[in-house]
Structures are given as C-alpha cells and as structure tokens.
Backbone as CSV, one residue per row, in Angstrom:
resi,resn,N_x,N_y,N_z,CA_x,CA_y,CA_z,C_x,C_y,C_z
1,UNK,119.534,103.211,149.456,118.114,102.972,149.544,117.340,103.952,148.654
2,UNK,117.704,104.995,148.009,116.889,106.274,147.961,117.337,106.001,146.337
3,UNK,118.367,105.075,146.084,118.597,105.426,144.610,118.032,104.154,144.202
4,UNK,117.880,103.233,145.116,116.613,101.489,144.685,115.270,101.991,144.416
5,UNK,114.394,103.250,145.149,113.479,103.780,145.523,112.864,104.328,143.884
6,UNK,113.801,105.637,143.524,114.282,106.341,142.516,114.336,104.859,140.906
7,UNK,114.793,104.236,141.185,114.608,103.268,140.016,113.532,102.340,140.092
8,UNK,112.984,101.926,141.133,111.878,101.362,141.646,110.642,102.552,140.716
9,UNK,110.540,103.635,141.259,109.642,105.027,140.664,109.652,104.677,139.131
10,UNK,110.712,104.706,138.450,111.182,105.181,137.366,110.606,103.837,136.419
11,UNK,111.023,102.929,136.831,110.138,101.653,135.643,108.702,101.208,136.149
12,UNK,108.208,101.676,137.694,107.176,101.839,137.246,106.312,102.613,136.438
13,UNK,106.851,104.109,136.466,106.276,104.916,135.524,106.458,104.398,133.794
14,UNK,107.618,103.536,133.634,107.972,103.098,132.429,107.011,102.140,132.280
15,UNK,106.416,101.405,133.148,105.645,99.889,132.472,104.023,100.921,132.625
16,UNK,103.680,102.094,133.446,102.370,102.633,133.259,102.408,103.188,132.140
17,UNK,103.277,103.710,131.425,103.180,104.169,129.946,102.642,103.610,128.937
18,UNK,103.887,102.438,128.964,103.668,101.476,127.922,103.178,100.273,128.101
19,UNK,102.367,100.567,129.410,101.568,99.111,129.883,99.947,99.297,128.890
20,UNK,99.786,100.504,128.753,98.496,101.261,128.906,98.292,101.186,126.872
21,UNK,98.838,100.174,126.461,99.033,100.058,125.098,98.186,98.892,124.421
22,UNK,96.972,99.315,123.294,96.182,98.307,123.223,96.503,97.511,122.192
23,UNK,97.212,96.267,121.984,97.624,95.785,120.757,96.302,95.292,119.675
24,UNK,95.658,95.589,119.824,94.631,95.039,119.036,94.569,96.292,117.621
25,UNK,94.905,97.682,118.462,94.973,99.257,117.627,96.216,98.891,117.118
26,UNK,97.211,98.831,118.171,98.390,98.851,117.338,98.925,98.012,116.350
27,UNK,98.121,96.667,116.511,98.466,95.851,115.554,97.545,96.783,113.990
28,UNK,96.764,97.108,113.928,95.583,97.703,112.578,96.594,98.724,112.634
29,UNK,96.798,99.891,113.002,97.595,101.049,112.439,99.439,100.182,112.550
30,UNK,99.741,99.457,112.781,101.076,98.803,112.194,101.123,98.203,110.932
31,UNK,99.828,97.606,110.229,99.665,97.204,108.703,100.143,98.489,107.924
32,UNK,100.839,98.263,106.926,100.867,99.241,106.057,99.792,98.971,105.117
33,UNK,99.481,100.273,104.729,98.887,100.366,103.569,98.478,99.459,102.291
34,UNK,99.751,99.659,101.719,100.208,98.619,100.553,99.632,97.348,100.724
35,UNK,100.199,97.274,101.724,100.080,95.314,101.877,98.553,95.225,102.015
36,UNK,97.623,96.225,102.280,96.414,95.581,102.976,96.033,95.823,101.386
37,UNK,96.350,96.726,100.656,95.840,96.641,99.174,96.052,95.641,98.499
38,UNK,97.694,94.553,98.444,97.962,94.016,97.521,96.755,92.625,97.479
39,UNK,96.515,91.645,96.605,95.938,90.860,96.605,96.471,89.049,97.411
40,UNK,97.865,89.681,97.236,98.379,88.360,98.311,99.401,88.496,99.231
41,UNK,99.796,87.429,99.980,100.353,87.744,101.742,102.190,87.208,101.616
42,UNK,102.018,86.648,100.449,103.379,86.627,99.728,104.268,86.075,98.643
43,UNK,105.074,86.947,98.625,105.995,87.004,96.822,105.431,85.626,96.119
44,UNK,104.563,86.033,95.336,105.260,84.849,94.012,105.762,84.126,93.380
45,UNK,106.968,84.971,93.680,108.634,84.409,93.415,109.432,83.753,93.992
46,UNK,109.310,84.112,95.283,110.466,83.842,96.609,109.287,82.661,97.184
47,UNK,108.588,83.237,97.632,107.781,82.974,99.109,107.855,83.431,99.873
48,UNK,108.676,84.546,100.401,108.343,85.494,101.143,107.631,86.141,101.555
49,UNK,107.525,86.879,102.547,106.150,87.757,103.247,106.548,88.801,102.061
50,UNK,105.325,89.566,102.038,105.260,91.323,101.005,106.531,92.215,101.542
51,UNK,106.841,92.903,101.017,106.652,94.107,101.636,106.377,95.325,100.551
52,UNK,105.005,95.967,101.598,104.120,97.030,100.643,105.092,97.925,99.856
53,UNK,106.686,98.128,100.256,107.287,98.714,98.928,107.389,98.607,97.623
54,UNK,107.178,97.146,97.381,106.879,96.710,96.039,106.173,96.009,95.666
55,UNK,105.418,96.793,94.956,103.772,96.406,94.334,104.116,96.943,92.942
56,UNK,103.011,95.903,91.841,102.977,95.634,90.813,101.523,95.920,90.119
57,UNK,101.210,96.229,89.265,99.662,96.300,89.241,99.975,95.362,87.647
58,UNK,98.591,94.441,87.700,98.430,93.160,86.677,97.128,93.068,86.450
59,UNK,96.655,93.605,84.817,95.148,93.076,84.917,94.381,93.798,86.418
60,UNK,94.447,94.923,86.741,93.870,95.304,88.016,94.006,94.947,89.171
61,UNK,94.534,94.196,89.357,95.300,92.979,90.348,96.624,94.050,91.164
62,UNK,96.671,94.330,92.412,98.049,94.357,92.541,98.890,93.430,93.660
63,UNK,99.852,92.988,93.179,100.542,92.055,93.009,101.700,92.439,94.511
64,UNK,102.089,92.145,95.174,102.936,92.278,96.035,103.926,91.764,96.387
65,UNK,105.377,92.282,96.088,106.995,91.716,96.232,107.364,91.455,97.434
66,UNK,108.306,90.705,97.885,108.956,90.568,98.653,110.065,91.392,99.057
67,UNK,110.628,92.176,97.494,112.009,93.081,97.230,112.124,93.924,96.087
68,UNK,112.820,94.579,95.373,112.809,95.310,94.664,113.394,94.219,93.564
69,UNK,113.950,92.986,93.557,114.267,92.220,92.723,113.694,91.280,92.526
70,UNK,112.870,90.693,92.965,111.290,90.272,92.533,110.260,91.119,91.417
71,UNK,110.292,92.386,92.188,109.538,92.862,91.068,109.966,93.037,90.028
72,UNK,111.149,93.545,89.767,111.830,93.863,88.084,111.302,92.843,87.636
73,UNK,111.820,91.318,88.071,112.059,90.345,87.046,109.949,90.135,87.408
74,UNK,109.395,90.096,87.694,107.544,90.099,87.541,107.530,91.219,86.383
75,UNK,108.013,92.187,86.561,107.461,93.443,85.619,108.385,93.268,84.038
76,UNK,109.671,91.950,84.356,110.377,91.858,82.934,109.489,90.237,81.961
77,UNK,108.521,90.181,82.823,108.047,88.580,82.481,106.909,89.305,81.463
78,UNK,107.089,87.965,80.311,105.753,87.759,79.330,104.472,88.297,80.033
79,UNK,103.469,88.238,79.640,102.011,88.440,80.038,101.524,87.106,80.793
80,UNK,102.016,86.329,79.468,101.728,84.604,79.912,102.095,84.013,81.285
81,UNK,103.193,84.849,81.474,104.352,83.887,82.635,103.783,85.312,84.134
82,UNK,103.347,86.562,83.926,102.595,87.094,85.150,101.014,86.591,84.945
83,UNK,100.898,86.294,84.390,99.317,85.617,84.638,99.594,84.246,85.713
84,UNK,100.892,83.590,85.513,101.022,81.913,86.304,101.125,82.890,87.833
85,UNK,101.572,83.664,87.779,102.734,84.397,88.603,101.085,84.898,89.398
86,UNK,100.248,85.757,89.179,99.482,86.288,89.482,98.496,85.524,90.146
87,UNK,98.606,83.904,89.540,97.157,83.300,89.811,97.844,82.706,91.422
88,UNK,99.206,82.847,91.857,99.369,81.912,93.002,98.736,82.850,94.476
C-alpha cells in the first residue's frame, strides 16, 4: 500500500511540473532562428520542411534547405536556375 501511495505522490508531482507548461511559449521559443529568417517553409529541391542549418543567401533572399545536399547543389546552380529555385 505505501509503495502504490509513494508512486501515486511521485507522478503526481510529475504531471504538476510538466502540467504547468504553456505551449503557446513553447511552441515561439521551439522555432529556430534560421527558419523564422529564411523566406520559405520548404526545400526547393526536395519538398521538404527547412531545416535552419542550411540556409543560402540569393539576391538578399535567404533561401532555406532541407539538408546539407540540397544546398551544395542550390549554391552549385547557374544564377538562372537559383532564380527558378528561389521564386518557388
């Protein structure tokens, strides 16, 4: 009985912790950075979601990867062919 009691205690103190959590904050400080800078919500290339690790800057524009192999081949393209790339 005393050790049902004892775990009974114990996740309630666990759900008052992390009950007491406002997702509305945590969702705004969970955006990174990057991504809230880049100009779109995903790759170019792929279709993938961003991720703020790889960013590109175009014409003032920055541009946001999906991967580190997205961007090479954006940053190995003509001007012509990141301008198509840029306008999606």
């Amino acid at each position: 009985m005393r050790t049902k009691m004892t775990l009974a205690a114990t996740c309630l103190a666990c759900f008052c912790i992390m009950g007491c959590h406002d997702s509305k904050q945590a969702a705004a400080q969970s955006k990174p950075a990057a991504q809230v800078m880049a100009s779109n919500e995903v790759c170019p290339l792929s279709g993938h979601a961003i991720n703020p690790k790889f960013t590109s800057t175009y014409n003032g524009k920055t541009i946001g990867f999906c991967c580190g192999g997205c961007k090479a081949k954006f940053d190995a393209m003509s001007d012509a062919d990141k301008a198509k790339m840029a306008a999606k």
